[in-house]
Residue, then its C-alpha position, 0 to 999 in steps of 0.5 A: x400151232x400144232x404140237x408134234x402129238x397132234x394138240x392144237x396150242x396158241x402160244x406166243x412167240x419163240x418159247x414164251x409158253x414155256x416160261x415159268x410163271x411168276x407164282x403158283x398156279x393154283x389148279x382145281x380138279x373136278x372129276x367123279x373118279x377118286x383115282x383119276x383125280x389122284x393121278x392128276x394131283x400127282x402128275x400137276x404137283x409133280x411140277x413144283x410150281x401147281x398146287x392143286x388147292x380142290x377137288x370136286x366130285x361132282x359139278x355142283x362142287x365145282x362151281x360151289x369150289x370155284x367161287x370160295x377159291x377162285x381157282x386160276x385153272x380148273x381142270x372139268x370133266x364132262x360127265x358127272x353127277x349133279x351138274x354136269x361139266x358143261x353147265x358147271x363150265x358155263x356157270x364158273x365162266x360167268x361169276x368168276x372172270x378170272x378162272x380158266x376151265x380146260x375140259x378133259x374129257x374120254x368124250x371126243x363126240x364134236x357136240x361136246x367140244x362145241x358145248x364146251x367152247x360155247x360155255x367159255x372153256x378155254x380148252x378140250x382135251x381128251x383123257x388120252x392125252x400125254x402128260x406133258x401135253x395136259x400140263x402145257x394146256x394148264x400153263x397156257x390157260x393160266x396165261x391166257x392161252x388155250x389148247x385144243x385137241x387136234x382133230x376137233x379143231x376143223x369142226x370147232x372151226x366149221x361150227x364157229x364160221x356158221x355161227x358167225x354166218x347165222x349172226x350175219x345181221x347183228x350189230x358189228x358182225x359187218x364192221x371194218x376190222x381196223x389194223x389194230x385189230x387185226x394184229x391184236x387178233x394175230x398176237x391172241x391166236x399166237x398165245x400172246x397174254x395181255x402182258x406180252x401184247x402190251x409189251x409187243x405194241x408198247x401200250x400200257x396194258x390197261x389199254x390193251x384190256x380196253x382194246x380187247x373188250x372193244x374187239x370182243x364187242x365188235x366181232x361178237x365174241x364173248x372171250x379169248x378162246x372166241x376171238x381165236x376161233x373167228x380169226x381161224x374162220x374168217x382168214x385172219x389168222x391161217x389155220x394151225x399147222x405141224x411144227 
């Protein structure tokens, strides 16, 4: 979906991505601006619900922050000193499953939004972005959402269907997507987490997690943010539009 300031959003259905979580969300900043990390802390802690328990200067921080506190939502610049965003992103992502990077960036060049999603970034959102939109990215991150930056979309998208196409020849690319699937893909892009799908379907949500690694697996995507992406490319999905 497409929020009226132009972010591209997957959320559940009717007004699921604005509950309030069950706890707080515990947020780390990583940016090599002082001020401009002030200014988030402020605005997230604004809400009542995040704590903001870090911040790092530099990307090294970041993944050394990450793994001591493993963090539900990290909020990453790109350009730092050290480790940059992407290689930082692309570390967290890997030695800790269950933390959430948003990028946040003044970058809007399509190489690093494609980087970015690429390394496991569960959003890219632009410095220019409002306030309300930043804070909805964090809530749908820590439910298994993801937010986009409207005008990289297309390009994410375009990029996804070649890689797909690139990976023509590899083992499942050509499997048969079972209605299972299908609809798993459909509540993914609709922001669904793997509660709300569980509910939706009335499964246990162990067997959800079960259904998940085996599409991810047969579709040749690595995460949720992936398996969106394919859905938009391939046509199971229809792409985002204004509400």
């Amino acid at each position: 979906m497409m929020s009226a300031s132009g972010d591209v959003t997957t959320q559940g259905g009717g007004d699921r991505s604005g509950e309030a979580p069950t706890e707080r969300l515990r947020v780390l900043l990583a940016d090599d601006h002082h001020l401009f990390r002030e200014g988030l802390r402020q605005l997230l802690e604004s809400t009542g619900d995040v704590d903001v328990i870090a911040e790092a200067a530099n990307g090294e921080e970041a993944i050394r922050l990450a793994r001591e506190l493993n963090p539900r939502v990290i909020l990453m610049d790109i350009n730092m000193p050290m480790v940059d965003g992407i290689r930082a992103t692309e570390a967290i992502t890997r030695s800790c499953p269950d933390t959430n990077v948003i990028v946040l960036t003044m970058f809007w060049e399509d190489d690093y939004a494609i980087q970015a999603v690429r390394a496991g970034a569960k959003g890219y959102l632009l410095k220019n972005a409002r306030s309300e939109d930043v804070l909805r990215a964090v809530r749908l991150a820590a439910s298994g959402g993801s937010a986009i930056d409207a005008s990289l979309a297309p390009v994410l998208l375009r990029e996804y269907h070649r890689m797909l196409t690139r990976n023509s020849d590899d083992e499942g690319r050509g499997s048969v997507l079972s209605q299972r699937d299908t609809t798993l893909l459909r509540l993914l892009a609709a922001g669904y987490n793997n509660r709300q799908i569980a509910n939706e379907l009335n499964l246990a949500e162990s067997t959800v997690k079960n259904n998940l690694s085996s599409l991810f697996q047969k579709i040749n995507v690595r995460d949720r943010t992936q398996a969106v992406l394919y859905a938009f490319a391939e046509g199971v999905v229809t792409k985002p539009v204004a509400s």
